[in-house]
C-alpha positions, 0 to 999 in steps of 0.5 A: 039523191037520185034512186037507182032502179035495179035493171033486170037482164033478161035470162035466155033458156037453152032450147034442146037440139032436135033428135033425128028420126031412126032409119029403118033397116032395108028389107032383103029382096025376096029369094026367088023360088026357082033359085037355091043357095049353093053349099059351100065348097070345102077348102081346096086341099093341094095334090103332091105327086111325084110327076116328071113333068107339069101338068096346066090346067086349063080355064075353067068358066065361071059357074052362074054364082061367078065361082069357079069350079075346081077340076079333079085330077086323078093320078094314076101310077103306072105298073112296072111288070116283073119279068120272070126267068125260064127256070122260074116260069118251069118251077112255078107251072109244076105242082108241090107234089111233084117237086117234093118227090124230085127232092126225095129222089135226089136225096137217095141218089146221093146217099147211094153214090157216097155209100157205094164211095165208101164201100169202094174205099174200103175194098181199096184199103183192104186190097192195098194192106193184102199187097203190102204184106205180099210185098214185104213177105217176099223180100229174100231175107230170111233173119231178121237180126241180119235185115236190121243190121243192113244200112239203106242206100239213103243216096238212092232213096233221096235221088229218086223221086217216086221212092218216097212216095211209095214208101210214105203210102207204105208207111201210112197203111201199115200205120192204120193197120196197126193203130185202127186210124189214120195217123198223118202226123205220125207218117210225117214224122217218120217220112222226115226222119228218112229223108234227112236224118237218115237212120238206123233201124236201131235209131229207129226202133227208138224213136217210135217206142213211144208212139207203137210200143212194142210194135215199134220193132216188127213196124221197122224190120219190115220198113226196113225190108220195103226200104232194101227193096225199093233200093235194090239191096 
């Protein structure tokens, strides 16, 4: 039997890949000593203004570091002048001193025409009283009962125009003579009851008990005169 010699295969070893060398980093050139960095430059920040129009810029050259450089513009508002009145420009030019004292003259002056009004007014009224009781002194009549018993001619006094007046302006200053004041209700009342209810002194005498007392009936006796007056009665 032939012997069978074991062949033996020859086992190959792996050869590691070469590691290439590390490359070194570049050097910078060297910053010459003439020359600086420039500092950066802030952000630009946008301008808004409120112009009629739009303002171009125009080119700016680069600098020697291929930047360019931003223009400033500078707005400027324009002042509107205030236009000032005569009168302003007068009363600003006089001094503090002088306009108080203006003031004060003022002041008096008015408060002696309305003192000199009223003491006007009041030799006014008392002069108007003297002239009613003058008048209604002299109606010719003598008894009282007699003038209260006569009818007035309410025709008359109704057809004139300028007779009531003059009897209401009768009526209002006997009315503050006797009361102290001014009653302008009550001359109202009288007035209307003259013109339409047209009464008699007695009727009278009545209604205005509650308001004169007992000087309701010498206020009608001599009403009553002034009325037989102005008719001509």
């Amino acid at each position: 039997t032939p012997v069978h010699t074991p062949v033996h295969t020859p086992v190959h070893t792996p050869v590691p890949a070469p590691v290439p060398a590390p490359v070194p980093a570049p050097v910078p050139a060297p910053v010459p000593a003439n020359v600086t960095k420039p500092a950066p430059k802030p952000a630009p920040t946008k301008l808004s203004t409120k112009l009629a129009g739009k303002r171009k810029l125009a080119p700016v050259a680069p600098n020697a570091f291929g930047e360019e450089e931003e223009e400033t513009v500078r707005v400027v508002k324009k002042l509107i002048p205030i236009e000032y009145s005569a009168e302003e420009l007068l009363a600003a030019s006089r001094p503090a001193t002088s306009m108080a004292e203006e003031d004060l003259e003022e002041t008096a002056t008015a408060r002696a025409g309305a003192a000199a009004a009223a003491s006007k007014a009041a030799a006014a009224a008392v002069t108007a009283r003297k002239r009613l009781v003058a008048q209604s002194s002299s109606v010719p009549v003598s008894d009282d009962s007699a003038v209260l018993a006569k009818t007035v001619d309410w025709d008359t006094y109704a057809q004139n125009s300028l007779m009531a007046p003059r009897v209401l302006a009768w009526v209002k200053g006997k009315v503050k003579i006797l009361l102290g004041e001014d009653e302008p209700s009550l001359v109202e009342l009288i007035g209307d009851k003259l013109l339409k209810a047209r009464p008699t002194s007695g009727a009278l005498i009545k209604d205005l008990e509650s308001m004169l007392e007992d000087e309701a009936k010498p206020f009608v006796l001599e009403l009553w005169r002034e009325l037989l007056k102005e008719t001509g009665q």
